[in-house]
C-alpha positions in Angstrom: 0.0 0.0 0.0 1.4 3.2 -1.0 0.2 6.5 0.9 1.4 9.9 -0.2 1.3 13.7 0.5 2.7 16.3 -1.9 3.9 19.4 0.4 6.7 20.6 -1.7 4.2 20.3 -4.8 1.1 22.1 -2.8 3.0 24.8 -1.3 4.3 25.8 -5.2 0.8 25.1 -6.7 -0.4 27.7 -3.3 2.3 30.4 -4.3 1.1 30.1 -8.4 -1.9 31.1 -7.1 -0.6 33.8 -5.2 -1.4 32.7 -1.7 1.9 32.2 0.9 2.3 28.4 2.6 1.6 28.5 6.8 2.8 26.1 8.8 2.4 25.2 12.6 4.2 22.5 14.1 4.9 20.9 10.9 1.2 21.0 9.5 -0.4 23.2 7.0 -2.4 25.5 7.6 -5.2 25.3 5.2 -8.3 27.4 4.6 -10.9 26.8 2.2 -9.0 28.5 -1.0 -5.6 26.3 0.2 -7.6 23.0 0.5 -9.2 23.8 -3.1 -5.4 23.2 -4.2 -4.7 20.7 -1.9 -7.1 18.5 -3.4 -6.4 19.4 -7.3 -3.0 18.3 -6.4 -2.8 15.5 -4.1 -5.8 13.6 -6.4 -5.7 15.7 -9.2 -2.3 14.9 -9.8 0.1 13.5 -7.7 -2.0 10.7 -7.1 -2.2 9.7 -10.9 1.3 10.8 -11.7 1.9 8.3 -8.9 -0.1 5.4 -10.4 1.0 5.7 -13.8 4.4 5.5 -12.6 4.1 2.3 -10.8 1.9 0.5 -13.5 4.5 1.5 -16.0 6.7 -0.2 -13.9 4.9 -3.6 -13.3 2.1 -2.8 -10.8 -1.7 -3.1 -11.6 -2.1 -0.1 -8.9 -5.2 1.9 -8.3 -5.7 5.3 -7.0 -7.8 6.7 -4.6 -8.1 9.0 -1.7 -9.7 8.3 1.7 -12.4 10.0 1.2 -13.0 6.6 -0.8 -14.6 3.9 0.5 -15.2 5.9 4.0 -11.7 4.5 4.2 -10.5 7.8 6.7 -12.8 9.9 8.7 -11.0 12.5 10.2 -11.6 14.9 13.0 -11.0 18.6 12.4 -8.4 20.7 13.9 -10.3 24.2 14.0 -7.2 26.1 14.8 -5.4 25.6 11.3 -8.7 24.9 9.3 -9.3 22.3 7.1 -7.1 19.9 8.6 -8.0 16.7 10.3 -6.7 14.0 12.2 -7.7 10.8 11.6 -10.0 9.2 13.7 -11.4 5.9 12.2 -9.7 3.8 9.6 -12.1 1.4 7.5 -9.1 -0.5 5.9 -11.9 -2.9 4.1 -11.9 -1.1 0.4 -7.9 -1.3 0.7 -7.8 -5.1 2.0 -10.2 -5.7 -1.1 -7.9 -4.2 -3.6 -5.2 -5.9 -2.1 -7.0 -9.0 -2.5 -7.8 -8.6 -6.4 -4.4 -8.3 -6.8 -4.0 -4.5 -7.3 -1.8 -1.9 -5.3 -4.0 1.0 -3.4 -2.3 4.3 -4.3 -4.0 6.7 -1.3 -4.0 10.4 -1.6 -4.1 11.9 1.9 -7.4 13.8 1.7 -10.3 13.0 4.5 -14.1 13.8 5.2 -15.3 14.9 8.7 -18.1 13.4 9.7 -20.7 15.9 7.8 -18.5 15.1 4.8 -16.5 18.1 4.2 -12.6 17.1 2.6 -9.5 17.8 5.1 -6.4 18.1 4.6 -4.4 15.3 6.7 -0.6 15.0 7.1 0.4 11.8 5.2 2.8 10.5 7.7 0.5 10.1 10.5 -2.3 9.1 7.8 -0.1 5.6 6.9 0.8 4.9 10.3 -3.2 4.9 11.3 -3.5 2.9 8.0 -0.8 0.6 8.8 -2.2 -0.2 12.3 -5.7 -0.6 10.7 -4.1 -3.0 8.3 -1.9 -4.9 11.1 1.1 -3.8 9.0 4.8 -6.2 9.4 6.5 -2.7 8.2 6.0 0.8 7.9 8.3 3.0 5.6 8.3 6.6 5.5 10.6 7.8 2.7 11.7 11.3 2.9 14.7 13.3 1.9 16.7 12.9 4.8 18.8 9.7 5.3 16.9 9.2 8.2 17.1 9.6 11.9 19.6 11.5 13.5 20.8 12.2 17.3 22.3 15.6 16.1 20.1 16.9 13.1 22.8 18.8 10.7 25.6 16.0 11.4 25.7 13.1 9.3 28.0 11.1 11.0 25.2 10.8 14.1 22.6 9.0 11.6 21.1 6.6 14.1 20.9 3.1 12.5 18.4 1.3 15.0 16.8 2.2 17.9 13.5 1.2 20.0 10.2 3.2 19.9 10.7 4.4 23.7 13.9 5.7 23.0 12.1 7.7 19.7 9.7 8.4 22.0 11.8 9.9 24.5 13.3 12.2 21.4 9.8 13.6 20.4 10.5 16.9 21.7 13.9 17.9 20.1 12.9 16.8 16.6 12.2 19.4 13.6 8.9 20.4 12.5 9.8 17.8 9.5 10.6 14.5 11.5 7.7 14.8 14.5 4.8 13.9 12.7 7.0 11.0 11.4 8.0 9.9 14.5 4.9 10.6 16.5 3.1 8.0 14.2 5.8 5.4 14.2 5.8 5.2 17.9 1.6 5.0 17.9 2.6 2.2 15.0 4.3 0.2 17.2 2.2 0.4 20.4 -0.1 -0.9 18.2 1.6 -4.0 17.0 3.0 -2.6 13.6 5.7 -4.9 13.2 9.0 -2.3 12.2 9.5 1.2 11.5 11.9 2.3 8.5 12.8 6.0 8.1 14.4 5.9 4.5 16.1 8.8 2.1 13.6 8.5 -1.0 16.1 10.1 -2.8 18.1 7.4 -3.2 17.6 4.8 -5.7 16.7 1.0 -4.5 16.6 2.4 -0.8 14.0 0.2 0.3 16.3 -3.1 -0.6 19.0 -1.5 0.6 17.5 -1.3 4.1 15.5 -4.5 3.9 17.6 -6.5 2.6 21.4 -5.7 3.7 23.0 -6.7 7.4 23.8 -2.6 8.0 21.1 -1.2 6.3 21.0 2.5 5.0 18.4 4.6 7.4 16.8 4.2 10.9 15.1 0.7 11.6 12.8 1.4 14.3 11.5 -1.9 16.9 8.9 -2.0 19.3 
C-alpha cells in the first residue's frame, strides 16, 4: 500500500496562485482557498502521476483517496482549518484491492463526519492505516537519510533504535521529522511490526535497508 502527500508540490501550486504556505508544528495550515489546491493536487495529480508510474513499472495499482470507501474519517483541527486527524480507519476497500491483486495508491485527503474534505498529514495518515491493516512494516521515505541524534551531522545518523527511545526524542525533533516519529511510535504500540525511516532520494533504498546486514536509514523496533 502506498500512501502519499505532496507538500513541496502544494506549497508551489499555493504560491502560483498567489497565496503564501503556513505552517504550525509541521502542519499546513489550510483554509478553504488552500484545500481547493490541496485537493487538485494531491488527487488531481500526484496521485495519478503516482499510479502511472508504478503501472508502467509492473504494478496493476489503483488510486484513490480516503475519502474513498469511507476508508479515513477524520476529525477537524479548527485552529489551522481544514485539517483533520484521523479518527477511524475502515481498511476494508484497501484489503479488497489488495486481494484482487492490485496496489491501493491513497492520496491523503479525508471527510469529517458531515462530509466536508481535510487536509491530513500523510505520515500520521499511513501509520493509522498501517495499524488498521496490522502492518509487518512501515516505511516513511523522505529526503533525509533518516534519523539523526544531532540533526545537521551526518555522522550521528542513528541506525536502530526502539520506539521508547524515539519516544523519549519527540521533543527535540524538527517540525519535519515529528509527525514522522509521532506516528511510528503509535505504530508500534499498536503492533505494527517495524518502523523504517528511508532517504527517498536514493535509488533501490527500500532493498537496501530491507535487505542488507547494516542497512542505509533508521530501523525502528517495538
Amino acid at each position: 500500500v502506498v500512501v502519499h502527500g505532496g507538500g513541496p508540490q502544494v506549497s508551489e501550486a499555493m504560491r502560483r496562485a498567489g497565496v503564501e504556505p503556513t505552517f504550525v508544528n509541521g502542519l499546513r495550515v489550510t483554509d478553504d482557498a488552500a484545500m481547493e489546491v490541496v485537493r487538485q493536487v494531491l488527487v488531481g495529480s500526484i496521485n495519478q502521476n503516482l499510479v502511472g508510474l508504478l503501472c508502467a513499472a509492473g504494478l496493476d495499482a489503483v488510486g484513490l483517496s480516503g475519502v474513498d470507501g469511507g476508508t479515513f474519517v477524520a476529525d477537524r483541527l479548527h485552529d489551522l482549518g481544514r485539517v483533520g486527524n484521523v479518527r477511524v480507519v475502515r481498511p476494508e476497500l484497501v484489503l479488497s484491492i489488495i486481494g484482487d491483486g492490485y496496489t491501493p495508491v491513497i492520496a491523503t485527503v479525508a471527510p469529517d463526519d458531515e462530509g466536508m474534505a481535510l487536509n491530513i498529514n500523510a505520515d500520521s495518515a499511513a501509520g493509522a492505516l498501517a495499524i488498521a491493516l496490522g502492518a509487518a512494516k512501515l516505511v516513511y521515505l523522505t529526503n533525509v537519510e533518516g534519523l539523526y541524534s544531532d540533526l545537521g551531522d551526518r555522522g550521528s545518523l542513528i541506525s536502530e533504535l526502539k520506539a521508547a527511545e524515539l519516544e523519549s526524542m519527540l521533543p527535540a525533533l524538527s517540525s519535519g521529522m515529528g509527525p514522522k516519529a509521532r506516528s511510528a511510535v503509535a505504530a508500534l504500540q499498536a503492533g505494527v511490526g517495524k518502523v523504517h525511516i528511508l532517504d527517498g532520494r536514493l535509488q533501490h533504498s527500500l532493498l537496501l535497508e530491507v535487505f542488507t546486514d547494516e542497512g542505509i536509514g533508521t530501523q525502528v523496533l517495538p
